[in-house]
C-alpha atoms as a printed R data frame, in Angstrom:
   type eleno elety resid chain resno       x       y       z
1  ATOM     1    CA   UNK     A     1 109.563 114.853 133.845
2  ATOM     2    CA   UNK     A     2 108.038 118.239 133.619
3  ATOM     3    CA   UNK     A     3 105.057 119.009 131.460
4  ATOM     4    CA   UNK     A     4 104.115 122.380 129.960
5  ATOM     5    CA   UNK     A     5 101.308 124.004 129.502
6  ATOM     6    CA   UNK     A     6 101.996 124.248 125.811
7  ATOM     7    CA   UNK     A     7 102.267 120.563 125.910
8  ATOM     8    CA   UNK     A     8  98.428 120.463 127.073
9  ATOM     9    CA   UNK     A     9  96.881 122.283 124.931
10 ATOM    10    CA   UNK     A    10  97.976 120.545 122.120
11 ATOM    11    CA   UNK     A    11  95.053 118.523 121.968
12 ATOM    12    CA   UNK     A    12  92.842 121.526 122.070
13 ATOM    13    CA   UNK     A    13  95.035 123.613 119.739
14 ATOM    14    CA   UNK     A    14  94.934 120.458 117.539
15 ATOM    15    CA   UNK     A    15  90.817 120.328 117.078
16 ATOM    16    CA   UNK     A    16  90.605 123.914 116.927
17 ATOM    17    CA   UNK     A    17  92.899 123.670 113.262
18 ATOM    18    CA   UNK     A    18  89.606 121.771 112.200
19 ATOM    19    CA   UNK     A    19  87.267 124.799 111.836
20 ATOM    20    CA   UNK     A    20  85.249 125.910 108.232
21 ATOM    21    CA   UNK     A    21  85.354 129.256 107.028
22 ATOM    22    CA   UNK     A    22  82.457 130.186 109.320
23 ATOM    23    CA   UNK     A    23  83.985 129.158 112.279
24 ATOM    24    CA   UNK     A    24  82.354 125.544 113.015
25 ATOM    25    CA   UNK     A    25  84.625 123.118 114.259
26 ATOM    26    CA   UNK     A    26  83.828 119.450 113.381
27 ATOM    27    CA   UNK     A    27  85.660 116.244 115.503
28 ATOM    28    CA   UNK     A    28  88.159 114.512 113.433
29 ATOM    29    CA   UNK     A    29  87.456 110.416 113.543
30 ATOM    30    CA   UNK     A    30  90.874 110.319 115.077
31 ATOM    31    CA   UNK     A    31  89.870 112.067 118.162
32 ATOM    32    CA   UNK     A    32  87.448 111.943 121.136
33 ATOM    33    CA   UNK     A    33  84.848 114.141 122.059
34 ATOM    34    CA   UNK     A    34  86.452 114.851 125.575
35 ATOM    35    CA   UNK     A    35  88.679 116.925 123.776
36 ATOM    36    CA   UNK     A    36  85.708 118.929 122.558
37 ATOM    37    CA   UNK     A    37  84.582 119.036 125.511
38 ATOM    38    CA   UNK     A    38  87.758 120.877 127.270
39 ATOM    39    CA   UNK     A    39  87.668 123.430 124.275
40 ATOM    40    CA   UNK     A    40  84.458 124.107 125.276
41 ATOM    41    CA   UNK     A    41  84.725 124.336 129.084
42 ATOM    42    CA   UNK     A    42  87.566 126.244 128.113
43 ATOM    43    CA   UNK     A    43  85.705 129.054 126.265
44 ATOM    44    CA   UNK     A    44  87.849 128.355 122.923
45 ATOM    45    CA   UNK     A    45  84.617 126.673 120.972
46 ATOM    46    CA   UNK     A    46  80.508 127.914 121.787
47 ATOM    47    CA   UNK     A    47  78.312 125.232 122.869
48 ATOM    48    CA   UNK     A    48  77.080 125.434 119.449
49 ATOM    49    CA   UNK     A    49  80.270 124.473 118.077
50 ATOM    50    CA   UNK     A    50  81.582 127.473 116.876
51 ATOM    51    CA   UNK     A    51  84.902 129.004 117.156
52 ATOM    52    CA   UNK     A    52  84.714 132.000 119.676
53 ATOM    53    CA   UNK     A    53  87.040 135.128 119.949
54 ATOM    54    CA   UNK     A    54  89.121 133.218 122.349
55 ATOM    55    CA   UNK     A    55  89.434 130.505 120.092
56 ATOM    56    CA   UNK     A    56  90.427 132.449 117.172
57 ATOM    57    CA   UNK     A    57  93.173 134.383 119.091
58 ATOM    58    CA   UNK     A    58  94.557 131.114 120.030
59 ATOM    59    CA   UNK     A    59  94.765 129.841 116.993
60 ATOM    60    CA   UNK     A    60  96.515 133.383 115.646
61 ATOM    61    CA   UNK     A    61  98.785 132.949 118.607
62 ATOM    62    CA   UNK     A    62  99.698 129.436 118.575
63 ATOM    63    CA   UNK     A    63 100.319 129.882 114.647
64 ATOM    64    CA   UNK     A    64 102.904 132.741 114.805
């Protein structure tokens, strides 16, 4: 069984959909904060919890 890399970043793809108009992402109940965590590592969400340029071109890609 092969796993893509679309495949992992669902998760991350998946918390970044949870974003207000100003671009703060807030943790669904339903998931953990690891996953937060790897957005953030990742450069997709600001340690302040904001949704960065990288983040927001994800999101456009990962939507068309």
């Amino acid at each position: 069984m092969t796993v893509s890399l679309d495949q992992g970043q669902r998760p991350v793809e998946k918390l970044l959909a949870h974003h207000y108009g100003d671009g703060c992402i807030y943790l669904p109940k339903s998931m953990n904060s690891g996953v937060l965590q790897d957005a953030k590592r990742q450069g997709f969400v600001s340690e302040e919890g904001f949704l960065t340029r990288k983040g927001r071109n994800f999101l456009a890609g990962a939507s068309s």
